[in-house]
C-alpha distance (Angstrom), angle and dihedral (degrees) to the residues before:
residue distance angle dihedral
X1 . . .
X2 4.02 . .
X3 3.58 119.5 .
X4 3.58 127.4 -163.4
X5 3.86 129.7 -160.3
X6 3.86 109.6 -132.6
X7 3.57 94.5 155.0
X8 4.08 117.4 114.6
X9 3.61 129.3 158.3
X10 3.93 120.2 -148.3
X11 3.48 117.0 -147.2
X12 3.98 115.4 -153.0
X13 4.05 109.3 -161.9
X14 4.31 114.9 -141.7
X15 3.65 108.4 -95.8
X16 3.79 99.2 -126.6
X17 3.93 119.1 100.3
X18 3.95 116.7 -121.4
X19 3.93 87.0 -89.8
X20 3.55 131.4 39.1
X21 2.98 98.6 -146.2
X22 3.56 108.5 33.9
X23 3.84 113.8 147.0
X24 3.61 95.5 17.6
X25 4.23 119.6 126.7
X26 3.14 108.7 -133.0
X27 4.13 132.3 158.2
X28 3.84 111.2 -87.5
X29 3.78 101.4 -109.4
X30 3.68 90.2 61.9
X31 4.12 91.2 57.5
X32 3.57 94.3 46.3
X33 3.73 93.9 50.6
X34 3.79 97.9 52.0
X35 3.03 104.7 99.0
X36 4.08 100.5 20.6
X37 3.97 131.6 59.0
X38 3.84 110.6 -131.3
X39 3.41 126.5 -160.9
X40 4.03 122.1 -129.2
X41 4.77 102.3 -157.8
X42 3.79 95.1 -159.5
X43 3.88 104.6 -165.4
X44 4.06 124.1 -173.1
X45 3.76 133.8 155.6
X46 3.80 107.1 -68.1
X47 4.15 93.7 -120.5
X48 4.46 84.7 63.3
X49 3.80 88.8 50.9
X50 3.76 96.2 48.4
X51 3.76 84.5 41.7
X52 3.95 83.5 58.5
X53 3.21 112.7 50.9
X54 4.61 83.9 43.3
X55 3.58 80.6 62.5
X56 3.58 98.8 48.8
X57 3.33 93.5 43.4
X58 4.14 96.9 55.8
X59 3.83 103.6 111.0
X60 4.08 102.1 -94.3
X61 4.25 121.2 -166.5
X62 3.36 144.9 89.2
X63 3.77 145.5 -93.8
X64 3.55 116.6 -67.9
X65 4.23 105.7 -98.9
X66 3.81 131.1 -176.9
X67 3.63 135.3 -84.8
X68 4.12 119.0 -102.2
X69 3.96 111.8 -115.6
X70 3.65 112.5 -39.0
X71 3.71 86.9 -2.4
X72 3.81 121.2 124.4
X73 3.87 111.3 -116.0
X74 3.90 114.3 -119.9
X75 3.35 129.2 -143.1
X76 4.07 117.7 -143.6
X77 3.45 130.9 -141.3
X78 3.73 104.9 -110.6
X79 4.04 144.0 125.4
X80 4.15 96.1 -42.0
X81 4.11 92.8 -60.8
X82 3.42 124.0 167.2
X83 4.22 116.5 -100.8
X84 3.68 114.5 -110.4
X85 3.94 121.6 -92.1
X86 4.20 103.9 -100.5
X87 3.78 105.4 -103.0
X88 4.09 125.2 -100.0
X89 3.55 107.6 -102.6
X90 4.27 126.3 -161.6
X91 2.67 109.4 -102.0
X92 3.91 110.5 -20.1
X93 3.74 141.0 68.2
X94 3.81 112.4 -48.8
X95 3.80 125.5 -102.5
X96 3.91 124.5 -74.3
X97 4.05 110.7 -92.8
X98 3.32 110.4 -91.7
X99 4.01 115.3 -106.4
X100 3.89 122.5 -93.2
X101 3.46 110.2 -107.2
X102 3.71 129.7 -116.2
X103 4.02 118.4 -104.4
X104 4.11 123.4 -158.6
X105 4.25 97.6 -107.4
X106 3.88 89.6 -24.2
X107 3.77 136.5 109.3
X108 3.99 102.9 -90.1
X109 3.37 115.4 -120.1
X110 3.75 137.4 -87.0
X111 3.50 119.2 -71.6
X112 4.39 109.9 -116.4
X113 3.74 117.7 -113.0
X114 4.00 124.2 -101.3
X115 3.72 112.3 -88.1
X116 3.97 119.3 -109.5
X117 3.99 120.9 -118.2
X118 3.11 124.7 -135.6
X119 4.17 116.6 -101.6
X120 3.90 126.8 -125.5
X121 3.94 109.7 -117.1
X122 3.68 104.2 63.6
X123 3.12 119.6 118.5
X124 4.31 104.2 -111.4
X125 3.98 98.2 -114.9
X126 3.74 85.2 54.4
X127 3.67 89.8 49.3
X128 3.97 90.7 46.9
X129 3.95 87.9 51.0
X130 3.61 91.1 52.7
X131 3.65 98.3 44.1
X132 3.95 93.7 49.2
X133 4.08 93.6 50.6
X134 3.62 84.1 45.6
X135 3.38 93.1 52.8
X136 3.97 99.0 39.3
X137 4.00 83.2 57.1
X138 3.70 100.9 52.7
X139 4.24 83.8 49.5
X140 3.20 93.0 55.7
X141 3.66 88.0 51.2
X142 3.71 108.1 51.5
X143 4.08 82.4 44.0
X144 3.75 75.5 64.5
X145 3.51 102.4 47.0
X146 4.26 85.6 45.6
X147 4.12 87.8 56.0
X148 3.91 82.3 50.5
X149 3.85 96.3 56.0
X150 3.57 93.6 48.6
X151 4.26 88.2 47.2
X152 3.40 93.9 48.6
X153 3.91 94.4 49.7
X154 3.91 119.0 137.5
X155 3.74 110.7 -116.8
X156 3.92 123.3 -158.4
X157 3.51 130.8 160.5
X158 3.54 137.2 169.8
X159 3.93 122.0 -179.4
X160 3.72 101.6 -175.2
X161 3.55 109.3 63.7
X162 3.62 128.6 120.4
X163 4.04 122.0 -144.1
X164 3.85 132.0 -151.6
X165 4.00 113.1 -149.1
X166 3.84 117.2 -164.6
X167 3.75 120.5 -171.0
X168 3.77 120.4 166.4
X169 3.51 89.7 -15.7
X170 4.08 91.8 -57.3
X171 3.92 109.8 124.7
X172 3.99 125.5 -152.4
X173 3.92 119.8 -174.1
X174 4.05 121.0 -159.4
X175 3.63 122.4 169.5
X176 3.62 132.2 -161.4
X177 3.65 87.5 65.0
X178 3.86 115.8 -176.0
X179 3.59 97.5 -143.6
X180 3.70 117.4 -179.1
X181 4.02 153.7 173.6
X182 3.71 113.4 -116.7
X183 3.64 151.3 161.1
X184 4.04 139.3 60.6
X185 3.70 117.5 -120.4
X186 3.90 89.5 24.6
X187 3.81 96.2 72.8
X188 3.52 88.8 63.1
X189 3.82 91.0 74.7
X190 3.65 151.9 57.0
X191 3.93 95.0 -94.8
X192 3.71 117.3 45.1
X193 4.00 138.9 -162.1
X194 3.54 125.5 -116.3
X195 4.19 137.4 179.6
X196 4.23 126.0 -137.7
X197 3.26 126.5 -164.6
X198 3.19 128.4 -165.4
X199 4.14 123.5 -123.9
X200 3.72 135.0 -133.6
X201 3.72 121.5 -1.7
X202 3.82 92.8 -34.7
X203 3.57 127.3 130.0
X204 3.93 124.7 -174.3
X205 3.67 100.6 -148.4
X206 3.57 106.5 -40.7
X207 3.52 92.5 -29.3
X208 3.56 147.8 80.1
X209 4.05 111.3 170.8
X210 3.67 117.8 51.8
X211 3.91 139.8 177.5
X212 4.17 119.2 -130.9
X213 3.92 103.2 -169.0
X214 3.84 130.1 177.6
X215 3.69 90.5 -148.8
X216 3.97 76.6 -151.1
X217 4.03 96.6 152.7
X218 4.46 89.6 63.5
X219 3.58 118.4 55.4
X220 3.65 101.7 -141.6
X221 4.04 109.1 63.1
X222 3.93 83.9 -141.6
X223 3.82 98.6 77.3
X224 4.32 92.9 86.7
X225 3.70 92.4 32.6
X226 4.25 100.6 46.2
X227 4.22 90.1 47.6
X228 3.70 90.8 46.1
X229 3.65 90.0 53.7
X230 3.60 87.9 49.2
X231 3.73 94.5 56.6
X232 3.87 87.5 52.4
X233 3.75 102.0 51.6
X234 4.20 83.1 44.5
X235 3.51 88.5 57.2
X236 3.94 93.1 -134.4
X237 3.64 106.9 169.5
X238 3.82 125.2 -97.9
X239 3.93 87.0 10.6
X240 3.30 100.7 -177.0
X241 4.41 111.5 -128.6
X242 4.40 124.4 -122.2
X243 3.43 134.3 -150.6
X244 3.90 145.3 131.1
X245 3.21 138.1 -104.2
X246 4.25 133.0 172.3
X247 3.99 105.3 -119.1
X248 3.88 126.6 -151.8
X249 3.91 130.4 -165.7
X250 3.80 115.3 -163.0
X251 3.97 96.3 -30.3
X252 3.52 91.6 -38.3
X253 3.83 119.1 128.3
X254 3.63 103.8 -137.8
X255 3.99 100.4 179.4
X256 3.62 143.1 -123.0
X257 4.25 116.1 -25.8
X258 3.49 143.7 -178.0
X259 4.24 114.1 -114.7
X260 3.84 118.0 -163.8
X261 3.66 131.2 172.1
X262 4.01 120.8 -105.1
X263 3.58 129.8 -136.7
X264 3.49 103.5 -134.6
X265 3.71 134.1 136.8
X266 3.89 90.6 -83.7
X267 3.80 87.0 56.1
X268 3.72 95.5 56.1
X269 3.78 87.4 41.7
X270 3.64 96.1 61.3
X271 3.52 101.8 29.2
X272 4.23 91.5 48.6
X273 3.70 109.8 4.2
X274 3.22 89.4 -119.7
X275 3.98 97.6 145.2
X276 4.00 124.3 -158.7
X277 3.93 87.4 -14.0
X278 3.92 126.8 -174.9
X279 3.37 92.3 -144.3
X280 3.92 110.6 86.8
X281 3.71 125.5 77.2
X282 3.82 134.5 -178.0
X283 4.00 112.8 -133.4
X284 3.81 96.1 -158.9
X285 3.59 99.5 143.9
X286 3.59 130.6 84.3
X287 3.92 124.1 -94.9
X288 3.92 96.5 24.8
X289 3.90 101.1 149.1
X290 3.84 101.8 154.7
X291 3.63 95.6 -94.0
X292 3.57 130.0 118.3
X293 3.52 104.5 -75.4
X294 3.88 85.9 55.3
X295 4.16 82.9 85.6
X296 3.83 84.2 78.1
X297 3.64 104.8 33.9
X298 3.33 95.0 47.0
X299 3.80 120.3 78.7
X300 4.19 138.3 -149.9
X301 3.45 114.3 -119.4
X302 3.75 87.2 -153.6
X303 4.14 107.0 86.5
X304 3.36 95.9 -175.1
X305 3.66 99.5 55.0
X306 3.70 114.4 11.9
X307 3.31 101.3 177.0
X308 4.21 103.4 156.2
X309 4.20 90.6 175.1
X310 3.92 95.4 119.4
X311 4.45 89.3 42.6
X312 3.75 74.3 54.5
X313 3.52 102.0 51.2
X314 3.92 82.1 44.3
X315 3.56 95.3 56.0
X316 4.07 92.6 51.7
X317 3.48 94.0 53.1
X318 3.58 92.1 50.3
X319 3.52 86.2 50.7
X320 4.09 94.1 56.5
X321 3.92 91.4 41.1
X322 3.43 114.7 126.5
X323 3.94 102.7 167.6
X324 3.68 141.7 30.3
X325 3.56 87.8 -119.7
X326 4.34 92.5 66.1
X327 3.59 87.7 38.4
X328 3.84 92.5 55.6
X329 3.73 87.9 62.2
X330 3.54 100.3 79.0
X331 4.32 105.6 0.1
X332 3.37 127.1 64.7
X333 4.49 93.3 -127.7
X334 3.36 93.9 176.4
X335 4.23 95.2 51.2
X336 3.74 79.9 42.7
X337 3.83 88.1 50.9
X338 3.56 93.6 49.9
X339 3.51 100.0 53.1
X340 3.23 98.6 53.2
X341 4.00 100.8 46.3
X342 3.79 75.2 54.7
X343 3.74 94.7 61.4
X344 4.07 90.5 47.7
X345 4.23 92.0 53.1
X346 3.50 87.2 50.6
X347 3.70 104.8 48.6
X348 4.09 85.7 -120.9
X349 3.85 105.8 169.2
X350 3.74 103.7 155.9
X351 4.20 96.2 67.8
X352 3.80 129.7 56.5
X353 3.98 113.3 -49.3
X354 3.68 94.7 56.9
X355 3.89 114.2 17.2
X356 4.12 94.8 17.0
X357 3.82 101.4 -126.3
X358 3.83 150.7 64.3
X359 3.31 95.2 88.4
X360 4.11 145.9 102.0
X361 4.09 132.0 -109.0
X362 3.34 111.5 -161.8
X363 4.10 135.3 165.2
X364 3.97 111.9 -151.4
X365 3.78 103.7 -140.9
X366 3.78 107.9 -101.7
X367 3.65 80.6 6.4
X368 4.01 129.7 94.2
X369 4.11 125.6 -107.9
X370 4.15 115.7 -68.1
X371 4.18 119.6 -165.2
X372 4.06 109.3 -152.0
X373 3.45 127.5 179.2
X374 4.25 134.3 -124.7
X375 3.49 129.3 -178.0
X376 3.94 112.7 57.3
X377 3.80 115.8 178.3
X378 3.65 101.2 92.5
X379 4.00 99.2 60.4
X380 3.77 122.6 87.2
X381 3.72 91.1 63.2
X382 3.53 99.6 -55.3
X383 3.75 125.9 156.1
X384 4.08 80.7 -24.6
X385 4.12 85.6 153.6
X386 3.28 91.9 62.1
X387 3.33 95.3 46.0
X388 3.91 92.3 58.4
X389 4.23 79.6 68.0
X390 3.84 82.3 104.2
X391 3.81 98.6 45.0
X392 3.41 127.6 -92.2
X393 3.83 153.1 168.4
X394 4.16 101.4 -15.9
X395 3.61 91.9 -149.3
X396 3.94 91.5 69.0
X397 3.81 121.2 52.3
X398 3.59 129.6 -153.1
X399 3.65 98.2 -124.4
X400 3.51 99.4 42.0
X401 3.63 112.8 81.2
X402 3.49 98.1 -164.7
X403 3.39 101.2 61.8
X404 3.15 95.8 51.8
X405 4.14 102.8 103.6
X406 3.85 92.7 38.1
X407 3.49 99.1 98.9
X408 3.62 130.7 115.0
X409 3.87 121.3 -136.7
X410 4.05 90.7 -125.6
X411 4.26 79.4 67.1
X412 3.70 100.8 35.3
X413 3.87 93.6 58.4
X414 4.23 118.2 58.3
X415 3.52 99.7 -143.1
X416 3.98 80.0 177.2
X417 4.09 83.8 77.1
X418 3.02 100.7 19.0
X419 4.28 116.8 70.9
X420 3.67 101.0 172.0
X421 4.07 89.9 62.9
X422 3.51 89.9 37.3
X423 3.78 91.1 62.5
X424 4.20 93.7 29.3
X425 4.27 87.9 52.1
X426 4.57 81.6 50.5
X427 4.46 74.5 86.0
X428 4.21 107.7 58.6
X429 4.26 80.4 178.1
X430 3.82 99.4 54.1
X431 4.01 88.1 41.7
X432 4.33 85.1 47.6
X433 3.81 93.3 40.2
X434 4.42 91.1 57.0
X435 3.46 90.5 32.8
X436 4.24 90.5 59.7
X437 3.61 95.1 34.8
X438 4.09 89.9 54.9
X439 4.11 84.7 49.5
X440 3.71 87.4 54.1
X441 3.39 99.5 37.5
X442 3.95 111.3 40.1
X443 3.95 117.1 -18.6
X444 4.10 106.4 66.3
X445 3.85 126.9 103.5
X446 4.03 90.6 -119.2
X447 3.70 81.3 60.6
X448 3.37 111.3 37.6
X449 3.88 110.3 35.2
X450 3.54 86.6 60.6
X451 3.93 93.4 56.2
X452 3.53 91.1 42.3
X453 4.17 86.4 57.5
X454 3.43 94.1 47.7
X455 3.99 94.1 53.3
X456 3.88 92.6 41.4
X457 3.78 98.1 47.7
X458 4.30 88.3 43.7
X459 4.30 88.2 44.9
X460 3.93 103.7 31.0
X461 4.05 91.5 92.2
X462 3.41 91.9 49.3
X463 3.16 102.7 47.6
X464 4.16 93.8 45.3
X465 4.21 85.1 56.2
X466 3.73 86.9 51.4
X467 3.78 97.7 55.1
X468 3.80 103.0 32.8
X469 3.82 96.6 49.0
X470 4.35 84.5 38.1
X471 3.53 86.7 -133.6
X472 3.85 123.9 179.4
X473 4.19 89.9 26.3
X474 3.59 97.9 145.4
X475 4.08 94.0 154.2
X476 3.72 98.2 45.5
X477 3.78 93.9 170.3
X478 4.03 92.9 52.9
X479 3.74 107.6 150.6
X480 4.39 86.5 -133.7
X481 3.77 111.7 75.8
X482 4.17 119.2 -138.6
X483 3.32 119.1 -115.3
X484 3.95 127.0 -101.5
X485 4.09 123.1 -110.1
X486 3.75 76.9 -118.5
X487 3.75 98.1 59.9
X488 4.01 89.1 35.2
X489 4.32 82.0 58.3
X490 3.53 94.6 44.0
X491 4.26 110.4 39.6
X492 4.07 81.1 48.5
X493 3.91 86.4 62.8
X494 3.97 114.8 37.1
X495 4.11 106.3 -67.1
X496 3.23 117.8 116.2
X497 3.53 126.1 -134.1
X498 3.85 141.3 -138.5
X499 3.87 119.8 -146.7
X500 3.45 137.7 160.9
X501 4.01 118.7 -139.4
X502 4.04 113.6 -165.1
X503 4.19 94.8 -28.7
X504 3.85 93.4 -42.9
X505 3.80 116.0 117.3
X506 3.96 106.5 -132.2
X507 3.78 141.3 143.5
X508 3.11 152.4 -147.7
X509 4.16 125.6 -119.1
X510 4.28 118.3 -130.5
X511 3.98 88.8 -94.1
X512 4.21 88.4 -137.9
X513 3.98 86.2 36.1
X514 4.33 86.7 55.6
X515 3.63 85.5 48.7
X516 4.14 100.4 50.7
X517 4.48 87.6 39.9
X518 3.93 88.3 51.3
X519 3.76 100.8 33.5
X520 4.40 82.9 51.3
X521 3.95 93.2 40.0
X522 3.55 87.0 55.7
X523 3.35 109.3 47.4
X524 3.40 87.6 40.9
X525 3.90 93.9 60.0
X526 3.83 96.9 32.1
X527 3.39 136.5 77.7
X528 3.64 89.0 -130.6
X529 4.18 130.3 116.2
X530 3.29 118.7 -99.4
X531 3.78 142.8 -165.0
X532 3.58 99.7 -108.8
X533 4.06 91.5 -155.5
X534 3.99 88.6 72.8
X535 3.56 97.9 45.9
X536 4.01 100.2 75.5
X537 3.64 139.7 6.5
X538 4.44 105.1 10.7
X539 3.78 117.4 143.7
X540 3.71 118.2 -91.4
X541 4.23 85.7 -137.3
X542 3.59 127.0 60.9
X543 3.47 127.4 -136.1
X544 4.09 110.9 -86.9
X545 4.39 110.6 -118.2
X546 3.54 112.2 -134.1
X547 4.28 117.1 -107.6
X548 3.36 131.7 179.4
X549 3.76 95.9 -131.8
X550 4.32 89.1 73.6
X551 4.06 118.8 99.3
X552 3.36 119.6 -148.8
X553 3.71 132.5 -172.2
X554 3.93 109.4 -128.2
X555 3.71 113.4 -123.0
X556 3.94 111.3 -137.9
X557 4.01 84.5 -136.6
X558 3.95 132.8 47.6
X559 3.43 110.7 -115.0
X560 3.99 108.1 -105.0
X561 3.93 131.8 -162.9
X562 3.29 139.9 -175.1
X563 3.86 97.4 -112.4
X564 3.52 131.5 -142.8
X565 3.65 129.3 -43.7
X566 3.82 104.7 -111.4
X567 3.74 95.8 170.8
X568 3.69 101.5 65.2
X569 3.81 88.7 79.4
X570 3.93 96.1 61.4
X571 3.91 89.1 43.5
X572 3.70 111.2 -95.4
X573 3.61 139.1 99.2
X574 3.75 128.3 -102.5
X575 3.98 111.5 -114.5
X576 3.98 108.5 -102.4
X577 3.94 87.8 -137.7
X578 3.89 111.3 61.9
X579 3.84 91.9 -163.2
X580 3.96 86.8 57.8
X581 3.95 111.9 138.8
X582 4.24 113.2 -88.3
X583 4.22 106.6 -124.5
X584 3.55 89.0 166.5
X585 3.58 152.5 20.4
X586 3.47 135.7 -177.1
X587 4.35 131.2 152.1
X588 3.53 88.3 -61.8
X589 3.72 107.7 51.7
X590 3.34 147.3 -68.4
X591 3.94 117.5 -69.0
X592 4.00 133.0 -146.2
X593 3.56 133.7 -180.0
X594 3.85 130.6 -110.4
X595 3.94 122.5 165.3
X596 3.28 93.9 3.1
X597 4.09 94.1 -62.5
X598 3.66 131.5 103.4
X599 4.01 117.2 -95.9
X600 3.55 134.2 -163.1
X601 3.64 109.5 -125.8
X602 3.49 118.4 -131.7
X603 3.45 115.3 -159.1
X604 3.94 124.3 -163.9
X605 3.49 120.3 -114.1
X606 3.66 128.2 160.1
X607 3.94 122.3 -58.2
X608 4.00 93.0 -139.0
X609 4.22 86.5 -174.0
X610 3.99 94.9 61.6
X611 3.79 92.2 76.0
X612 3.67 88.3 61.0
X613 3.46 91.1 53.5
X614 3.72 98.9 -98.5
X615 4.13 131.0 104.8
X616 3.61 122.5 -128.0
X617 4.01 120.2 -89.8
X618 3.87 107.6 -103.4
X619 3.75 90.1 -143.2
X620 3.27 134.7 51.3
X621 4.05 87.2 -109.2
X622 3.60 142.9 179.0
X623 3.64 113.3 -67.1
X624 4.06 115.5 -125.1
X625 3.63 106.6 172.0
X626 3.96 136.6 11.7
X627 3.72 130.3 -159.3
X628 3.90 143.4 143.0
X629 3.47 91.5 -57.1
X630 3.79 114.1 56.5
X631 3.87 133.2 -68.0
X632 4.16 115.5 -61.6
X633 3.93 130.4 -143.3
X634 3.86 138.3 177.2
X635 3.66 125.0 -113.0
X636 4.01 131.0 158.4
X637 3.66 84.8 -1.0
X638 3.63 108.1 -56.3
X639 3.70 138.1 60.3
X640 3.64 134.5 -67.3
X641 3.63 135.3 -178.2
X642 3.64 118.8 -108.9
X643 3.67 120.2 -125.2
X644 4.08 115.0 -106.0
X645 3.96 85.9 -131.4
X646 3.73 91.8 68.5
């Protein structure tokens, strides 16, 4: 008999480099603190801190406002307001009223009234009519109800403090320390944000303003961190840099946070000499699309002399653009372009495409304009229903989960407001030709699970002190709950999870499951090329990394299998008894008989995947992913170790 080996296994290699970020410029402090946690020992006189956390902890929200179509109407928790009315819905009862708000020592207020449905009989361009002024009313009202959060804001700030910062064991001191209270959605729980600045001449590492944020809205920690990272390796311009750091206050450990640069004017100053400049604004307000009326809503960062003539004069000849070619005179389109097809893959709501602000202009001296971005915890699919409060794509609705990656970037963008995209989108092939070269580049699975594994394997102990020992809870009677270790382990994988954010049901998307749906949506939709692996049939769990903090009972045996059945590719059978007697051996086995027919025996050997928490492939399969332990594969929708003899 003449056997032939057929069998080969083809090993594919992750696409990621050995580094991330390799060959990205970014400030100092954000190389050294890779791969290390730093801690930044804010000290102050003890009468400022108790003044801090009696600010934080002043009830913070807004009136109560109703829901969007079919949506239930939510009341907030806020000075005694009135609950929203429930929302209309199409078809079906109206919305639940919204709740009554909760007032300081007062009465709350007044619960809102259930929402009407609409009634069969009309005729359906009277219904459309309806539902549209409906619609535009409850708009205008949650753009209400956004102008309140910002109003109502918390404000603390304390110029005198001095700060400690420990890296490796090195210490730097700096005093006049700006130390202050900051962000939107993070005062409305138990861990809050804050900015430091630091005084004089003094730079720490390449830097001198910094922001500390909770990331308390997103489960995962990774959300601000993993998109910044992305802007780096894209090269965007003025990308602003992640990492973490542990934070104290006066002795007290306040936990694990996020740091991320800030575009201010000491940024600009050390990054292009360009000292006390004109020529960056802040876009914090609502409906800032680079028109006209951007002049007002967009604000110098330079207090002393805000003079925002030249953003003007940039705004104006946006405004008369009819071409890429004028625009290319004095904006960078394509960075432009970038940034926002960035926002769409990530399911960003809260910066320009969707909500118009969050984000940085800025003119490079002899250079043209740049847009950047700040503010990163609601991307990934977070809390994307609620950002759908101001309209939206109408393929995707806010409370249907599902739906929520399915929408293409000719719907995400309102080139109705928005004239710069309206002119950019005139070119399908440069739009196709950024939108493949980010695939390749940054936003794929290959790519991206792995980062994602690397940042939750370095922050998982960190965050796990953090939320057992409830560290950092200055607002322990926030009306948002934190998340659970649990949900932290899980929403950094592919589950889902519910979450409520001031009264308004919401959720927040499996951060590696947002990246498969959109990565598959897209190259689905797109003529773009796509790695074929990711398109069908990957495991909806990723393979576990190895930490020293896991226990594990020792077995008094190693874990054996019956491996692989290496015969079935030369024709035959395996034998059903792996202690069946060897007749023959040759390079590919050894062979038995059963029924009268040769058999490949299969002996067992150890299944060096199962004390990971994963069987053995059953098949000498195709190989996804390598690492220190072994080669992995997929079968039945989840991994499995592939044998060594393959």
């Amino acid at each position: 008999m003449k056997f032939s080996r057929v069998l080969t296994c083809i090993t594919f290699s992750a696409l990621v480099s050995a580094d991330f970020l390799d060959g990205v410029k970014r400030a100092e402090f954000f190389e050294r603190t890779d791969n290390s946690v730093p801690t930044f020992a804010v000290t102050m006189p003890d009468a400022e801190y108790q003044k801090l956390k009696s600010v934080i902890q002043q009830p913070s929200g807004m009136g109560g406002g109703g829901g969007m179509i079919g949506w239930p109407g939510q009341g907030g928790f806020n000075w005694g307001q009135p609950g929203g009315q429930g929302g209309f819905n199409w078809g079906q009862p109206g919305g639940q009223g919204g709740q009554g708000g909760f007032n300081w020592g007062q009465p709350g207020g007044q619960g809102g009234q259930q929402g009407g449905g609409w009634f069969g009989g009309w005729r359906k361009k009277r219904e459309l009519q309806k539902r549209e002024a409906e619609e535009k009313k409850m708009l205008e009202k949650r753009q209400q109800q956004v102008s309140v959060m910002d109003s109502t804001k918390k404000d603390f700030k304390y110029k005198d403090a001095s700060l400690v910062f420990t890296l490796d064991g090195e210490a730097q001191s700096f005093e006049k320390v700006t130390f202050s209270l900051a962000g939107v959605s993070s005062q409305y729980y138990k861990r809050q944000a804050f900015n430091i600045k630091i005084g004089k001449k003094q730079l720490l590492y390449g830097r001198k303003q910094f922001r500390i944020r909770s990331d308390a809205r997103e489960p995962t920690m990774i959300r601000s961190k993993l998109f910044c990272d992305v802007m780096g390796r894209l090269g965007l311009k003025n990308a602003m840099s992640a990492n973490y750091i542990k934070l104290s206050i006066n002795g007290e450990d306040l936990g694990f946070y996020v740091i991320m640069d800030s575009l201010k004017l000491s940024y600009v100053e050390i990054e292009y000499g360009d000292v006390n400049s004109t020529n960056l604004l802040q876009c914090k307000d609502l409906n800032a699309f680079l028109t006209s009326s951007s002049g007002t809503t967009c604000l110098s960062e330079n207090e002393d002399n805000p003079d925002t003539s030249a953003f003007k004069q940039f705004l104006s000849q946006l405004d008369s653009a009819n071409s890429v070619s004028q625009m290319a005179q004095y904006f960078d389109y394509e960075n432009f372009l970038r940034v926002t097809i960035l926002e769409w893959l990530t399911g960003s709501w809260d910066h320009y495409t969707l909500f118009g602000h969050n984000y940085n202009v800025y003119k490079i001296p002899n250079g043209k304009w740049e847009v950047s971005l700040y503010d990163f915890d609601a991307t990934w699919g977070q809390d994307l229903g609620l950002g759908l409060m101001l309209g939206g794509p109408r393929s995707i609705s806010a409370n249907n989960v599902s739906t929520w990656p399915n929408a293409k970037y000719e719907e995400w963008i309102q080139t109705q407001k928005q004239h710069p995209l309206s002119v950019i989108m005139q070119d399908k092939n440069l739009f196709l030709k950024n939108l493949q070269d980010i695939l390749d580049t940054a936003f794929n699975p290959a790519i991206l699970y792995e980062r994602i594994d690397e940042l939750k394997e370095f922050i998982t102990p960190y965050v796990r002190e953090t939320k057992s020992k409830g560290l950092g809870n200055l607002n322990p009677s926030s009306v948002c709950s934190d998340y659970t270790f649990d949900e932290f382990n899980k929403n950094s994988e592919f589950t889902t999870i519910d979450n409520v954010f001031i009264g308004s049901p919401s959720h927040s998307y499996g951060l590696k499951q947002w990246i498969l749906d959109k990565y598959r949506f897209v190259c689905k939709n797109y003529s773009v090329t796509c790695d074929q692996r990711y398109i069908n049939g990957l495991p909806t769990s990723t393979k576990p990394k190895k930490t020293t903090t896991t226990t594990r009972k020792s077995n008094p045996t190693t874990p054996t299998y019956n491996g692989p059945c290496w015969a079935t590719s030369l024709g035959y059978k395996c034998c059903s008894n792996p202690n069946t007697e060897s007749v023959y051996e040759d390079e590919s086995g050894e062979w038995g008989v059963e029924n009268n027919d040769w058999c490949g025996i299969v002996k067992a050997q150890p299944c060096w995947s199962e004390k990971l928490g994963y069987k053995c492939c059953s098949t000498c399969t195709q190989v996804y992913y390598n690492d220190q332990d072994g080669s992995w594969g997929v079968e039945n929708n989840d991994w499995c170790g592939i044998p060594t003899n393959c």
